[in-house]
C-alpha positions, 0 to 999 in steps of 0.5 A: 865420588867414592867414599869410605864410611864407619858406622859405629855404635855399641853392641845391640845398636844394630850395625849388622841390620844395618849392613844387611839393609845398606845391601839390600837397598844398594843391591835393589838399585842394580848394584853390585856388591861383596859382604865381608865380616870376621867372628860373627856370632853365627860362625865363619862366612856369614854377616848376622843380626840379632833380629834373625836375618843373615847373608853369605859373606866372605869371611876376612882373617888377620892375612886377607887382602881387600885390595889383592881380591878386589882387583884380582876380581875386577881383572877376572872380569867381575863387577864390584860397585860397593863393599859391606865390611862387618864387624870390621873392629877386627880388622887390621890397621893394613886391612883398613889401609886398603879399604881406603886405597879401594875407594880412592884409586877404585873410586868403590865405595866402602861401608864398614860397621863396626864398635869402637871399644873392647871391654877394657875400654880400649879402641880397636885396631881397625876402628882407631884407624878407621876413625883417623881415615873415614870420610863419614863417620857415623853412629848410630841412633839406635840406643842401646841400655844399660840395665839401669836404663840410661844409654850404654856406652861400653860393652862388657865381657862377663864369664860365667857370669862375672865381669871381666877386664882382663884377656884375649882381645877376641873372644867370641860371644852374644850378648847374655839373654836376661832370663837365662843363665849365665853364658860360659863367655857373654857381652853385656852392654852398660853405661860408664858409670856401671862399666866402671863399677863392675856392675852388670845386671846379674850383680845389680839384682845379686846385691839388691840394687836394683831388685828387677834389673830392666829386661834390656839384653 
């Protein structure tokens, strides 16, 4: 039986190296799949991970119709077998809702990654409905750090270099490399204690908290 799966995690718990493998050891095995993603860090139409590996995808907007594509395709005579959906946080709660529909009446398995929470702390449209419709959800082991070195929980906006709270739900950025300055607009992973505070890296070593913040981007 189909199912539809959601795989969760902080930024740089590797969700889109795993959607890139998920695809490949699918796609190893003769199936046949579509990519999807929207705002990935490398631009429009293509699924990346921070290790340096990439993949052609389709690039999904707030009006895009998984179910429409997916049957409209399999009219056409094509062949879907699985769908990666990346970055899948931005999608809309409908979006979701189709995914769903696909897997249950196109019995079509659908493997969404995504992270749950912005950077105020609030969930995500497509991630609070994708936990509510899930058959499997799953978070990932791979632990990110907070500077301090326990486990990131929340992800952080900074700009220019300071932690914000406040604006657009979607701004694009990667997270701040540790030994660069600060970017225009970059994410920063920290624990809850330090999301709280308002204490990224760059302030902890500002005040002397900690005079060597750990080399954890």
């Amino acid at each position: 039986m189909a199912e539809l799966h959601f795989f969760t995690g902080t930024m740089d718990s590797g969700k889109s190296t795993l959607a890139l493998q998920t695809n490949h050891n699918h796609s190893a095995r003769g199936r046949v799949g579509r990519l999807f993603t929207t705002h990935d860090r490398a631009g429009q139409a293509t699924l990346s991970s921070r290790l340096g590996l990439t993949h052609e995808a389709l690039e999904v907007d707030r009006d895009f119709d998984f179910w429409r594509y997916v049957v409209h395709s399999l009219t056409q005579g094509g062949r879907i077998d699985y769908l990666i959906c990346d970055e899948a946080q931005f999608y809309t709660r409908d979006q979701i809702d189709q995914l769903a529909k696909i897997v249950d009446e196109l019995q079509i398995d659908v493997f969404a990654f995504g992270i749950l929470t912005d950077f105020r702390t609030q969930l995500f449209e497509g991630s609070a409905r994708l936990v509510e419709l899930a058959d499997r959800m799953n978070v990932l082991q791979v632990e990110a750090l907070c500077w301090c070195g326990k486990r990131a929980t929340h992800n952080a906006r900074t700009e220019n270099g300071v932690m914000v709270v406040e604006g657009d739900v979607i701004v694009v950025g990667d997270v701040d490399a540790v030994d660069q300055p600060p970017a225009e607009v970059a994410y920063e992973v920290l624990c809850r204690q330090h999301h709280r505070r308002r204490l990224t890296a760059a302030r902890a070593k500002a005040v002397s908290l900690a005079p060597e913040p750990l080399p954890f981007g």
